[in-house]
C-alpha positions as CSV (number, residue, x, y, z in Angstrom):
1,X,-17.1,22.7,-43.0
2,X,-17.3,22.4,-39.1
3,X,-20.5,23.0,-37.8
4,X,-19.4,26.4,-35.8
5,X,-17.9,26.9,-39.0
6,X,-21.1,27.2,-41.0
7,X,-23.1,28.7,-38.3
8,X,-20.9,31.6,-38.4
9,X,-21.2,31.8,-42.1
10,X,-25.0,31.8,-42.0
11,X,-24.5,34.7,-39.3
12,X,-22.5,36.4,-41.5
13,X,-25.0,36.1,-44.2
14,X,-27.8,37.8,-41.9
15,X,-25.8,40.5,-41.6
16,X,-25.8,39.5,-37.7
17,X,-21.7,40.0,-37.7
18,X,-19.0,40.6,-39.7
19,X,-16.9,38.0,-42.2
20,X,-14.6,36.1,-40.2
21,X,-11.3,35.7,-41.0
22,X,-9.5,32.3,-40.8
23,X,-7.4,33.2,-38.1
24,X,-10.9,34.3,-36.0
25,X,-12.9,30.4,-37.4
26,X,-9.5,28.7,-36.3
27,X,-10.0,30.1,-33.0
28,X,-13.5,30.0,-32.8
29,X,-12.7,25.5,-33.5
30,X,-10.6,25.8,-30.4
31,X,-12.1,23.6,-27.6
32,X,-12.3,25.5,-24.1
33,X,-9.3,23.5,-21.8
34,X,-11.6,21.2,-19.1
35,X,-11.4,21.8,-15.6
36,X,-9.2,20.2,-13.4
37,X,-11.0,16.6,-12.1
38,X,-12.5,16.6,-8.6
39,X,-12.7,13.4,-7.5
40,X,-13.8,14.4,-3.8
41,X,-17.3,14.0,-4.9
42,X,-19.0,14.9,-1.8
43,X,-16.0,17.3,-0.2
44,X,-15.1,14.5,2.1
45,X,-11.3,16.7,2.0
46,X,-13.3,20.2,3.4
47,X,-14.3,18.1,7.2
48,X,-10.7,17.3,7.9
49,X,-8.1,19.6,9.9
50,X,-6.0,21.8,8.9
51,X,-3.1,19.7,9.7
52,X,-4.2,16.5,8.1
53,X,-5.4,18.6,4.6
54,X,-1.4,19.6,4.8
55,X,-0.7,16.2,4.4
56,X,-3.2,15.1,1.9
57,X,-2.0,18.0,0.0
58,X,2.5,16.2,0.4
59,X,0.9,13.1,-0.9
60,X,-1.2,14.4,-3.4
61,X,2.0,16.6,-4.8
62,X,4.0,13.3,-4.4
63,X,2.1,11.3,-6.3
64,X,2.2,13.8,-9.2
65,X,5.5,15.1,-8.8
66,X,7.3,11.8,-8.2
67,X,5.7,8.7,-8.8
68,X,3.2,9.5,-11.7
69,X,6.1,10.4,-14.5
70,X,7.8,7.0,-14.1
71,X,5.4,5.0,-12.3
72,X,4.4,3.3,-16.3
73,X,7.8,2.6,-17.2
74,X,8.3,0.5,-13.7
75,X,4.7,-1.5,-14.2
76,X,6.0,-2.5,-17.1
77,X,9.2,-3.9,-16.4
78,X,7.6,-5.7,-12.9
79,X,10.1,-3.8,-11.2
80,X,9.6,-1.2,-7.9
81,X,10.6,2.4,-7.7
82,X,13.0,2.2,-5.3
83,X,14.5,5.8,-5.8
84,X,10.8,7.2,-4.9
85,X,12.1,5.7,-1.1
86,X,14.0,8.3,-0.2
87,X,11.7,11.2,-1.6
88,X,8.5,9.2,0.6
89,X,10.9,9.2,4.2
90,X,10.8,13.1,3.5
91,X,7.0,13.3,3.8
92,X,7.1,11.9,7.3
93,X,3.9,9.6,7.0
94,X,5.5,6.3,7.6
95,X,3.9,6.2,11.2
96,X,0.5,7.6,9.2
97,X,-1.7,4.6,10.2
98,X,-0.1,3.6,13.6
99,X,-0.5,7.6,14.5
100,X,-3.1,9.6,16.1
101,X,-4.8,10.6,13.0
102,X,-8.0,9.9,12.4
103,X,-9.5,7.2,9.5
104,X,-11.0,9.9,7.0
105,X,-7.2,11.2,6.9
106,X,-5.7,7.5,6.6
107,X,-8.6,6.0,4.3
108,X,-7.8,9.6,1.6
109,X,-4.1,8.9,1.6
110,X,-5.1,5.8,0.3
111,X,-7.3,7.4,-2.2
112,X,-4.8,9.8,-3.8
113,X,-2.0,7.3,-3.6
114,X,-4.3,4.9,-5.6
115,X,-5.5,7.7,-8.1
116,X,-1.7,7.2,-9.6
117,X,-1.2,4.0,-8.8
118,X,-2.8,1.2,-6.4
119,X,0.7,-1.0,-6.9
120,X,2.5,1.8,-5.2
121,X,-0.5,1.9,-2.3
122,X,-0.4,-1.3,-2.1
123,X,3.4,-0.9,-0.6
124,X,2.9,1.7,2.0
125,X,-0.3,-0.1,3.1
126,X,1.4,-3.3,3.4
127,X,4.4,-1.6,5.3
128,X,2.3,0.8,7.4
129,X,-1.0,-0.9,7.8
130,X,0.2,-4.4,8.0
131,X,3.2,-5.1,9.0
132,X,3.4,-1.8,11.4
133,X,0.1,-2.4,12.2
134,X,0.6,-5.7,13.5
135,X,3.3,-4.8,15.8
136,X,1.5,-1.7,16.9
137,X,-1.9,-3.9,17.9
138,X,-0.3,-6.9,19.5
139,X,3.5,-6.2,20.7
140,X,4.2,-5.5,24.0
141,X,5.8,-1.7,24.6
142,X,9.6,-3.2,24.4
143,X,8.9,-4.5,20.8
144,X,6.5,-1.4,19.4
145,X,9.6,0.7,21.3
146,X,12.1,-1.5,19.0
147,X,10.6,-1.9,15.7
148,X,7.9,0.9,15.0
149,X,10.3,3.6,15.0
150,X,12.7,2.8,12.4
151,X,9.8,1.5,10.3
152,X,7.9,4.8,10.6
153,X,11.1,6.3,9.1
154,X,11.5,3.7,6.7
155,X,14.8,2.7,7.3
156,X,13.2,-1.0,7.8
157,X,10.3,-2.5,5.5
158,X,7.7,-4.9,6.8
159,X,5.9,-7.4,4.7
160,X,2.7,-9.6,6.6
161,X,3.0,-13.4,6.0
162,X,0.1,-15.3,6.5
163,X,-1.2,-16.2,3.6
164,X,-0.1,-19.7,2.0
165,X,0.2,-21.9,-1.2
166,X,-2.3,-24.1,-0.4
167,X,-4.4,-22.9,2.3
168,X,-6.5,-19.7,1.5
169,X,-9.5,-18.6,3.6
170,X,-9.0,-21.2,5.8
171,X,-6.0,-19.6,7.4
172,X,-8.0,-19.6,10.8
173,X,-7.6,-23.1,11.0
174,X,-5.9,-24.4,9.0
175,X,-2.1,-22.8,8.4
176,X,0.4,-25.2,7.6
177,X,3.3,-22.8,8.8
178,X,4.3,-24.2,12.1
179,X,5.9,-22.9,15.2
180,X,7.8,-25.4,17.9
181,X,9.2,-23.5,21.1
182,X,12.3,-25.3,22.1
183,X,14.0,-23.0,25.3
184,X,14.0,-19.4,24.4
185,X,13.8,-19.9,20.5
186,X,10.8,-20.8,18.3
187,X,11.2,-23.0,15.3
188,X,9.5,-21.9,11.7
189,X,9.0,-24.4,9.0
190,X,6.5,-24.0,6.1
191,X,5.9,-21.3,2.9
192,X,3.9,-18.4,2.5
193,X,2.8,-17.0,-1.3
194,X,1.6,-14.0,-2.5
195,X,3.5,-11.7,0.3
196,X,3.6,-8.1,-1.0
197,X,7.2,-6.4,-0.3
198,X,9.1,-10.1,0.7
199,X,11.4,-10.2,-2.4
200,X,13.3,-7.1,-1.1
201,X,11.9,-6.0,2.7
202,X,13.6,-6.2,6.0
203,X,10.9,-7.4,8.4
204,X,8.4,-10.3,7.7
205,X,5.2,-10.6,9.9
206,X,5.2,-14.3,10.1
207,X,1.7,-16.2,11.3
208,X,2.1,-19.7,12.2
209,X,0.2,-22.8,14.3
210,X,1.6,-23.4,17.5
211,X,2.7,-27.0,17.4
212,X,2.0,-27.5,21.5
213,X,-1.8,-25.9,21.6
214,X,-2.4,-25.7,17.8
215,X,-3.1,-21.8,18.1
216,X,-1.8,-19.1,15.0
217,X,1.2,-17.5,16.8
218,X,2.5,-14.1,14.6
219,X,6.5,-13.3,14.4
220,X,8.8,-10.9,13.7
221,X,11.4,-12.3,11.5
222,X,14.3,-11.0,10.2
223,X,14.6,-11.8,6.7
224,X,17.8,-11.2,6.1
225,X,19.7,-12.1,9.2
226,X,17.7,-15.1,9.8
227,X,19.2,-19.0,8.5
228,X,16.9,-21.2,6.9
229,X,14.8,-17.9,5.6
230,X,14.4,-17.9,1.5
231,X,11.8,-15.6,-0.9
232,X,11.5,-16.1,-4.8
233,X,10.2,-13.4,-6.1
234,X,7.0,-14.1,-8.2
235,X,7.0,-13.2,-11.7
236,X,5.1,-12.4,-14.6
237,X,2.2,-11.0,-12.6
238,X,-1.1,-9.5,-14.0
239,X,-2.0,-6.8,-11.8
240,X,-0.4,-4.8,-9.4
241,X,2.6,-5.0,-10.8
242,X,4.7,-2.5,-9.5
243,X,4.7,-4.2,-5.8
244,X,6.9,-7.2,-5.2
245,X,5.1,-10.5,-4.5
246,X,7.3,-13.6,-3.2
247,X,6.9,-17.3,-2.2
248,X,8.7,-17.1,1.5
249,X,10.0,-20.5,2.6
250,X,11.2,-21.2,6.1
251,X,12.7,-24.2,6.6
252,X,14.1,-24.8,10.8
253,X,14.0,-20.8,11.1
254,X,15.1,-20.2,14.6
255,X,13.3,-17.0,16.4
256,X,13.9,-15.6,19.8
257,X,11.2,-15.5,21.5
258,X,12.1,-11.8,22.2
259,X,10.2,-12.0,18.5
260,X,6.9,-13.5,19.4
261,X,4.4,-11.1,19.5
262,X,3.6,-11.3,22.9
263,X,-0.5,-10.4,21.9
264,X,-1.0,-12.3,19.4
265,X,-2.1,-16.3,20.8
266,X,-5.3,-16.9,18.3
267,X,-6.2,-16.2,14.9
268,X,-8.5,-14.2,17.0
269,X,-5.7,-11.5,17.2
270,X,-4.7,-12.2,13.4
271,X,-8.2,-11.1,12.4
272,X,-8.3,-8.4,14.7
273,X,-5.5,-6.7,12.2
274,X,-7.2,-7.4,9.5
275,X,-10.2,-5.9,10.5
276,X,-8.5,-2.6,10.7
277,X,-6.9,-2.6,7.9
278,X,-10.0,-3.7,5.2
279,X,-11.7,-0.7,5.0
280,X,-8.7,0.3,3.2
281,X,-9.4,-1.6,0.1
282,X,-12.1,0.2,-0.4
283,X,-10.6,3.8,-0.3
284,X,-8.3,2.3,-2.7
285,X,-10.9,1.1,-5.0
286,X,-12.7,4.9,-5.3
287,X,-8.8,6.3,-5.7
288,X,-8.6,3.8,-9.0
């Protein structure tokens, strides 16, 4: 006998209340439904603006709606969600962290994305954050003018290279990608590994060492218009499976230099994107 069980009986026995039926001990065994979870422990989501709590409130019903009921099946197969793209253009956040919004709003998107999955986070960040990012920080007005707008859209995905097979915090100074100006073009050769989105995306953030004055140089190469440009997708990956990793090899790729980023001339300006990006990480550890 369950214990509610027997402490009605004993009741019952007082005379305290009347013999239950089954029906009424069934019911009584019931458990009460829990609450819906609250992970904004200290109501971080009541000091935003009305505005920006709309848009918490699109992702948060995204992430439910959309991505949650299928996101398990995709992880498992190492694949990526590709029909959630079109459903994501229609909540308009795709210029979300190159906007006027403010970090609370930015760092919480991250959050609830992550709270259903950090693969699929891991994506927009890389797009938006990143890749946008990069352009946003250190182009000059013609290329944010060119690029950020049909990336904000989505109708072109970024990836950032910069990280590289053998060469890991020493990126600063020690990339092995290089860069040799010949006229108006630049000249890539070397791999990057590890590059979130490059197995499928349009636009690659490329940072390479200037052959001339031995300084990281970023690039925006156009993976699939651009000879001598090749990713292998990486397979059999542990964690974050959902997003696309690739090995990117560049072997004599020839860039305008209408795609130099015309701010970026040290690892200086490398690190100054990836300063603004970081604290994202964290918002996407508390989402997990």
């Amino acid at each position: 006998m369950h214990g509610k069980d027997l402490l009605l009986w004993l009741r019952c026995i007082d005379g305290e209340i009347d013999m239950p039926s089954a029906t009424a001990l069934k019911q009584a065994r019931q458990p009460k439904p829990l609450p819906a979870p609250n992970a904004d422990f200290y109501q971080i989501e009541e000091t935003l603006s009305a505005e920006e709590r709309a848009i918490l409130t699109k992702v948060h019903d995204f992430m439910e709606t959309k991505v949650a009921p299928i996101i398990n099946d995709y992880w498992v197969r190492d694949a990526f969600p590709f029909e959630l793209i079109e459903p994501l253009k229609a909540l308009d956040i795709g210029g979300l962290n190159v906007g006027d919004y403010s970090s609370k709003l930015k760092g919480m998107v991250a959050m609830e994305m992550s709270r259903v999955d950090p693969s699929f986070t891991t994506f927009f960040g890389v797009h938006t954050g990143l890749a946008m990012g990069t352009i946003a920080l250190l182009g000059s007005e013609e290329q944010r003018q060119q690029w950020l707008p049909p990336m904000a859209r989505l109708e072109m995905i970024g990836c950032f290279g910069l990280t590289e097979p053998l060469v890991g915090s020493g990126t600063g100074g020690g990339l092995l990608t290089t860069a040799k100006r010949e006229g108006d073009t630049w000249i890539l050769n070397g791999e990057k590994k590890w590059i979130g989105n490059a197995p499928w995306c349009d636009v690659s953030i490329i940072w390479a060492r200037d052959l001339d004055d031995n300084q990281v140089k970023g690039f925006i190469v156009e993976n699939k218009t651009t000879p001598g440009f090749g990713v292998e997708k990486i397979e059999n990956k542990m964690a974050l499976k959902v997003v696309q990793n690739g090995l990117i090899t560049m072997k004599d790729c020839r860039v305008p230099e209408a795609n130099r980023l015309q701010n970026a001339n040290s690892f200086r300006d490398t690190a100054h994107v990836l300063r603004e990006t970081r604290s994202g990480v964290g918002w996407m550890s508390t989402g997990v």
